[in-house]
Structures are given as C-alpha cells and as structure tokens.
ZADO-1210 file (C-alpha; in nm, 4 decimals, padded with zeros to 6 digits):
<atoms>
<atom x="07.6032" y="14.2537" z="08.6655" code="UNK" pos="1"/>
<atom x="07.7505" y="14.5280" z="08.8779" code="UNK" pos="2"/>
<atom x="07.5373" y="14.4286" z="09.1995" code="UNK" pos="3"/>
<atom x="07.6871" y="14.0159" z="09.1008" code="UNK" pos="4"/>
<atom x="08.0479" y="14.1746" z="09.1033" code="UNK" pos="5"/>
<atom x="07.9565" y="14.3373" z="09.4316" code="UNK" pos="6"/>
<atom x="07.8689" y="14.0195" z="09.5855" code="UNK" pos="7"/>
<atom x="08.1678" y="13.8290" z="09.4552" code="UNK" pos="8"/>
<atom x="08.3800" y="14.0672" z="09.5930" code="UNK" pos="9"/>
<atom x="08.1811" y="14.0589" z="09.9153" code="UNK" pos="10"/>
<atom x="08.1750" y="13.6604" z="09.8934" code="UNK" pos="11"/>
<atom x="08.5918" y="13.7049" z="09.8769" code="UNK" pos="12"/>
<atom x="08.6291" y="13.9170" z="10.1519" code="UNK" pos="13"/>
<atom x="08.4464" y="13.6493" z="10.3449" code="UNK" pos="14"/>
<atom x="08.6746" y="13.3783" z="10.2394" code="UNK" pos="15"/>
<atom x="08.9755" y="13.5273" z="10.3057" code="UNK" pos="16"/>
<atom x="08.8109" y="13.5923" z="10.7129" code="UNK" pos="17"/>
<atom x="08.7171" y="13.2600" z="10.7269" code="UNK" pos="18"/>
<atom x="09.0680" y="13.2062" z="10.6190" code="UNK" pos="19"/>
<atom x="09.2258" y="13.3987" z="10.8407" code="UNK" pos="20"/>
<atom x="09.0233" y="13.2927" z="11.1414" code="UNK" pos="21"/>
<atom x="09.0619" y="12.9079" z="11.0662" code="UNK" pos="22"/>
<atom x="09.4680" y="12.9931" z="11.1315" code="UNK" pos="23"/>
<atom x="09.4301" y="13.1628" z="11.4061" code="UNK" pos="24"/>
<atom x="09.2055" y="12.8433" z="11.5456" code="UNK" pos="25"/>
<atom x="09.4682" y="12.5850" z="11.4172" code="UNK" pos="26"/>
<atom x="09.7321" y="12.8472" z="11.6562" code="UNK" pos="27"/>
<atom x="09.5062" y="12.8078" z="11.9255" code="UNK" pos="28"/>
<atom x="09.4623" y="12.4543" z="11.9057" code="UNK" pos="29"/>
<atom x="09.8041" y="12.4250" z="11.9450" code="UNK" pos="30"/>
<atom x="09.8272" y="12.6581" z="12.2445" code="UNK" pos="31"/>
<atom x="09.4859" y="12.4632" z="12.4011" code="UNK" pos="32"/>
<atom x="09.3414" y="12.1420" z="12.3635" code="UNK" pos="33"/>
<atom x="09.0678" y="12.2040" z="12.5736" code="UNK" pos="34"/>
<atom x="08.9130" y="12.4508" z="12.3320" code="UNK" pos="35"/>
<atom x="08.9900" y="12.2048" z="11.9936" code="UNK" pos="36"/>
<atom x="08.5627" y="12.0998" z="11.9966" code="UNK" pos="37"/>
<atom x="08.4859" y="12.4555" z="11.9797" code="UNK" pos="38"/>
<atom x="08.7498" y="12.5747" z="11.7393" code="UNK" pos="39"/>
<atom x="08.6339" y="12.2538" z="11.5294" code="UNK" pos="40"/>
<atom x="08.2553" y="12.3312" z="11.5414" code="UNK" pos="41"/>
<atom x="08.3514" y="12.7266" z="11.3871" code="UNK" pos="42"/>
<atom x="08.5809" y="12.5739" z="11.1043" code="UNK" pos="43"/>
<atom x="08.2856" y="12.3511" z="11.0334" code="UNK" pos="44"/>
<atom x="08.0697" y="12.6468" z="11.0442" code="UNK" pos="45"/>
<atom x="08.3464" y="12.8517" z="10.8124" code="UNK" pos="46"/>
<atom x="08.3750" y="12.5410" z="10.6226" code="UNK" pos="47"/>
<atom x="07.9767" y="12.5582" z="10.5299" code="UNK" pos="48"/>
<atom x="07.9863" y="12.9384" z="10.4544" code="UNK" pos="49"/>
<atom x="08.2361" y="12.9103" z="10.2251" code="UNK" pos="50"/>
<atom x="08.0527" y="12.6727" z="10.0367" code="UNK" pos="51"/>
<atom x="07.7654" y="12.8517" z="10.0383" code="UNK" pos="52"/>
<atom x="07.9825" y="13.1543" z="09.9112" code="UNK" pos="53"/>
<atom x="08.0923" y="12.9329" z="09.6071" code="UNK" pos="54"/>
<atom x="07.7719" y="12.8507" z="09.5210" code="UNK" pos="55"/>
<atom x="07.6248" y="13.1651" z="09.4844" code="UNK" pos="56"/>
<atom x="07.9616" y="13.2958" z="09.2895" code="UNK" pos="57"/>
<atom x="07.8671" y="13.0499" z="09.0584" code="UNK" pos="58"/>
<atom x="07.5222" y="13.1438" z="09.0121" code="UNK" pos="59"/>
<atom x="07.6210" y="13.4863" z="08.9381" code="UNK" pos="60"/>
<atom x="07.8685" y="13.3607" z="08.6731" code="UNK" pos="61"/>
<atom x="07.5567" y="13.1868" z="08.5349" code="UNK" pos="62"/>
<atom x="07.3711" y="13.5118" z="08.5650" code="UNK" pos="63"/>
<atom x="07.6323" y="13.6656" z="08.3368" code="UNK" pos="64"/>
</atoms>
C-alpha cells in the first residue's frame, strides 16, 4: 500500500514535468518552427509516458 502511494506520487510528479515541459515546447514552437518535428516527437513521447503512468495508478488502485 505504502510502496503503491509512493509510486502514485512518483507517477504525479512525472505528469506535472511532462506538463511543464510540453509548455515550454508549445513556447518554443512559437519562437521556432524549425524545431516543431522534434518538439512534436517529445510530446508524443510525454504523451505515451503519461499513459503509461495512468495505467499503472490504476493498477495500484486495483491493488488496494
């Protein structure tokens, strides 16, 4: 339970990066079209994490 609140918490933290870093991309975007592909690919790959995140914060609730 404790180490499943531990991840969660983890899994957050995580989020909220991915977060942050997926505004900072859309800024830079803005600021430099040539980069938009690469700043695309590593929402994508922010995009995939996160759901990966989810999915194990649902396991754990099942775990619970």
């Amino acid at each position: 339970m404790d180490l499943c609140s531990e991840r969660m918490d983890l899994c957050s933290e995580r989020m909220d990066l991915c977060s942050e870093r997926m505004d900072l991309c859309s800024g830079r975007m803005d600021l430099c079209s040539g980069r938009m592909d690469l700043c695309s690919g590593r929402m994508d790959l922010c995009s995939g994490r996160m759901d990966l995140c989810s999915g194990r914060m649902d396991l754990c609730s099942e775990q619970t």
